[in-house]
C-alpha positions in Angstrom: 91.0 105.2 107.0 94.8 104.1 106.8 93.8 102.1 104.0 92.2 104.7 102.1 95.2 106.6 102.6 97.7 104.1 101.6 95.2 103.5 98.6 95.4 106.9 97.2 99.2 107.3 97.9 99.8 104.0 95.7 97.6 105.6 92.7 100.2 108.7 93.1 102.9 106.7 93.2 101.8 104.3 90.2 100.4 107.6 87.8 104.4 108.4 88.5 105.5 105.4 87.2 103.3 105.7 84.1 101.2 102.9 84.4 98.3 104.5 84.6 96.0 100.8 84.5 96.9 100.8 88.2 96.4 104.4 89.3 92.8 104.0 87.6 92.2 100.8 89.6 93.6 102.1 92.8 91.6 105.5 92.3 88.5 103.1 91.7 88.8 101.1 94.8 89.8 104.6 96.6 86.3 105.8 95.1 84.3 103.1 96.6 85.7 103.7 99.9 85.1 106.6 100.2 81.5 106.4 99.9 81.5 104.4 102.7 83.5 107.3 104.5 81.6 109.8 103.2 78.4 109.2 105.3 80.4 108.8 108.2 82.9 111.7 108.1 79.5 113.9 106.9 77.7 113.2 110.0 80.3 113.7 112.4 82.4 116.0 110.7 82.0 120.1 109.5 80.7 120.1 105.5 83.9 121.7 104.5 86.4 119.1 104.4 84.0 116.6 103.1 83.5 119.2 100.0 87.2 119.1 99.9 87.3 115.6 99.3 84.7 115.7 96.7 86.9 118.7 95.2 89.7 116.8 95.2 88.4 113.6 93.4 86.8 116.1 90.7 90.2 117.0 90.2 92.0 113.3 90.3 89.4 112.7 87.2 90.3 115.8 85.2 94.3 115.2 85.8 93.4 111.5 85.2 91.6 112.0 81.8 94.7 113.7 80.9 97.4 111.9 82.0 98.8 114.5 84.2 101.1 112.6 86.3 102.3 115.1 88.4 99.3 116.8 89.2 97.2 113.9 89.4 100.1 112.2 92.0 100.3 115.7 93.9 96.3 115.2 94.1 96.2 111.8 95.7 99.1 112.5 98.0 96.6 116.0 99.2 93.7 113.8 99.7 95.6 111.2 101.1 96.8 113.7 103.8 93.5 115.1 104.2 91.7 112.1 104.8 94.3 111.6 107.6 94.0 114.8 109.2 90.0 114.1 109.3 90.5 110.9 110.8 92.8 112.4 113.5 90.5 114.8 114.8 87.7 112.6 115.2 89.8 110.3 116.8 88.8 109.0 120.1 91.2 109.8 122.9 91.6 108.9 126.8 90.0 112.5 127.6 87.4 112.6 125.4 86.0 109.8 127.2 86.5 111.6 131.0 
């Protein structure tokens, strides 16, 4: 999911820099990801934050179609961290396994 993550944080960061061919290319690979993710983190996780994510790329389209860097940057770098925080507390540890 790291890459995911770094996907969506590069998106922000290239929306920023105004070239927007990039964030739409990043976003698109992002996209594709996650509906790979998507059946995982939905069998395994609670409906709510996979609803987020869908939330949040609604959003990323809407800020995209207008070019709103800011929001659409603040929008990747949310999802970005959410994603993470999923990942984290499905993660497997030592315990888990006792």
């Amino acid at each position: 999911h790291e890459e995911f993550s770094i996907g969506l944080e590069e998106a922000g960061q290239f929306a920023m820099a105004g070239n927007w061919t990039a964030a739409e290319k990043q976003l698109a690979k992002s996209k594709e990801k996650w509906q790979t993710y998507k059946r995982f983190w939905a069998s395994f996780t609670d409906h709510e934050p996979v609803e987020q994510v869908q939330n949040l790329f609604s959003q990323l389209e809407l800020f995209q179609a207008r070019r709103l860097d800011v929001e659409f940057a603040s929008a990747c770098y949310a999802l970005a961290e959410l994603s993470e925080a999923i990942d984290e507390s499905h993660a497997l540890n030592w315990w888990s396994v006792l």
